[in-house]
C-alpha positions as CSV (number, residue, x, y, z in Angstrom):
1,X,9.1,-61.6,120.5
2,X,5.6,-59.9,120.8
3,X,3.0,-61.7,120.8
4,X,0.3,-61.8,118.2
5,X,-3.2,-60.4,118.7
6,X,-6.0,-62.8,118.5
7,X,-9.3,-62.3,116.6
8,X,-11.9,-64.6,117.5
9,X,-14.5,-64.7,114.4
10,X,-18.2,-63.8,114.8
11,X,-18.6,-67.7,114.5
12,X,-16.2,-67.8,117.5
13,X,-18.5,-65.9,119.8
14,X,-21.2,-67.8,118.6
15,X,-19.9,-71.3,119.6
16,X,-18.5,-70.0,122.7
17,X,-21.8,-69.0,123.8
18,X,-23.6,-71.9,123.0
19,X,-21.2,-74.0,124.8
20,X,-21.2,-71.4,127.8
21,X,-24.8,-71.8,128.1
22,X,-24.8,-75.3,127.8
23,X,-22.8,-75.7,131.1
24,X,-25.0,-72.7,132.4
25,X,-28.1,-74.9,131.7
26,X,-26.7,-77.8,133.1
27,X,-26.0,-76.1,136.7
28,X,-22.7,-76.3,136.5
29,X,-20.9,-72.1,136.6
30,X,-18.0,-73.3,137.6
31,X,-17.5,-75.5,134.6
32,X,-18.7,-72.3,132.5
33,X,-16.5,-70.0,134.4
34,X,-13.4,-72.7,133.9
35,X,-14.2,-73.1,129.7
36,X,-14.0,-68.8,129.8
37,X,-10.6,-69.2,131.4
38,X,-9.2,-72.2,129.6
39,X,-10.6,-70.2,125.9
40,X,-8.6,-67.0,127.8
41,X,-5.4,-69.5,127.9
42,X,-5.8,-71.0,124.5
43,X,-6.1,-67.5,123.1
44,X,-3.0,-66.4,124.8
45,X,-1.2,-69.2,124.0
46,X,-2.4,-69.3,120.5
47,X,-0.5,-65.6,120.5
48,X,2.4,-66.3,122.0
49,X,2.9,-69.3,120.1
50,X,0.8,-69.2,116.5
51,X,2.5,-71.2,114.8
52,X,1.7,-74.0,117.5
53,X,-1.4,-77.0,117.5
54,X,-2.2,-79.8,115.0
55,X,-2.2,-79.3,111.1
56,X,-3.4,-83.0,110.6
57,X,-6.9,-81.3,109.0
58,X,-4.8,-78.5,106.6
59,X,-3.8,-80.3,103.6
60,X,-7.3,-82.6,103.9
61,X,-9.5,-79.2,103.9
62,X,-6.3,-77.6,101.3
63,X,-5.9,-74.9,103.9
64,X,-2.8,-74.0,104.1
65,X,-1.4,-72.5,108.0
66,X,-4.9,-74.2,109.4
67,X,-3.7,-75.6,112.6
68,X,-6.2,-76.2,115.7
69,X,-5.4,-77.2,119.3
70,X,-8.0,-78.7,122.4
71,X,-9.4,-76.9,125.1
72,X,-7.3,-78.2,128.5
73,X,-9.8,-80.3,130.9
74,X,-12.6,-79.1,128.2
75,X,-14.5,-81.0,124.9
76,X,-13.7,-78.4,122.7
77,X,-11.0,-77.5,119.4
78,X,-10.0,-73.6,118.5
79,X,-8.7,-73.6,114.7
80,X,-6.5,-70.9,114.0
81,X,-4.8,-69.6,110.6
82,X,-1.9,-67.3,111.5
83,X,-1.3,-63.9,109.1
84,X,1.7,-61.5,109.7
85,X,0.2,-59.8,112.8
86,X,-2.9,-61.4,114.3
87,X,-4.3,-65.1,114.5
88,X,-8.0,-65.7,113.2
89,X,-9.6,-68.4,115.1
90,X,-11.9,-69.8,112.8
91,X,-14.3,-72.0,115.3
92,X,-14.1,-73.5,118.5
93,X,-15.9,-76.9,118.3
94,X,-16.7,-79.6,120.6
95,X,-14.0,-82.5,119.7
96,X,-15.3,-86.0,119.6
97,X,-13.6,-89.4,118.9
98,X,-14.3,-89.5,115.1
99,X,-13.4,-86.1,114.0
100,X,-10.1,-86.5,115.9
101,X,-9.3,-90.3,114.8
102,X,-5.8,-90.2,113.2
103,X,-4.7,-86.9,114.3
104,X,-2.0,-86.1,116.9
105,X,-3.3,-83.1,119.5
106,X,0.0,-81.6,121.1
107,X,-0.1,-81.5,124.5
């Protein structure tokens, strides 16, 4: 099976740079060079495998397909909605405790 391209919204890029920055502020480029490779990973594995992540937020937010999945090693969620040929990640946010209480994140 092909895999599916991945289209990272404008919001996307937005998040990831603010989050890039962030470890770029706070000294640390190897922890910014590691979140640019673990996004790269997520974004592959997102299209290899879009069907793939958590849905627990879907039927709460009456999106249909939303699914999301954590950085690995990182703070940070990529939601994806999957169409016939590409993935749309909606957002990449940085998870914390409350907003993930009751879901189940695939490893």
């Amino acid at each position: 099976m092909k895999a599916k391209s991945v289209v990272p919204r404008e919001r996307v890029e937005r998040d990831v740079d603010e989050a890039n920055d962030q470890y770029l502020s706070d000294n640390a480029p190897g922890a910014a060079l590691g979140f640019i490779a673990a996004l790269e990973e997520g974004y592959r594995h997102i299209g290899r495998y879009p069907g793939t992540g958590s849905s627990c937020f879907a039927g709460e937010l009456s999106l249909p397909g939303l699914r999301f999945r954590r950085l690995e090693n990182y703070p940070h969620l990529i939601f994806t909605a999957s169409g016939a040929n590409t993935s749309m990640c909606g957002a990449c946010f940085t998870a914390c405790a409350t907003f993930l209480r009751g879901c189940t994140i695939p490893i």
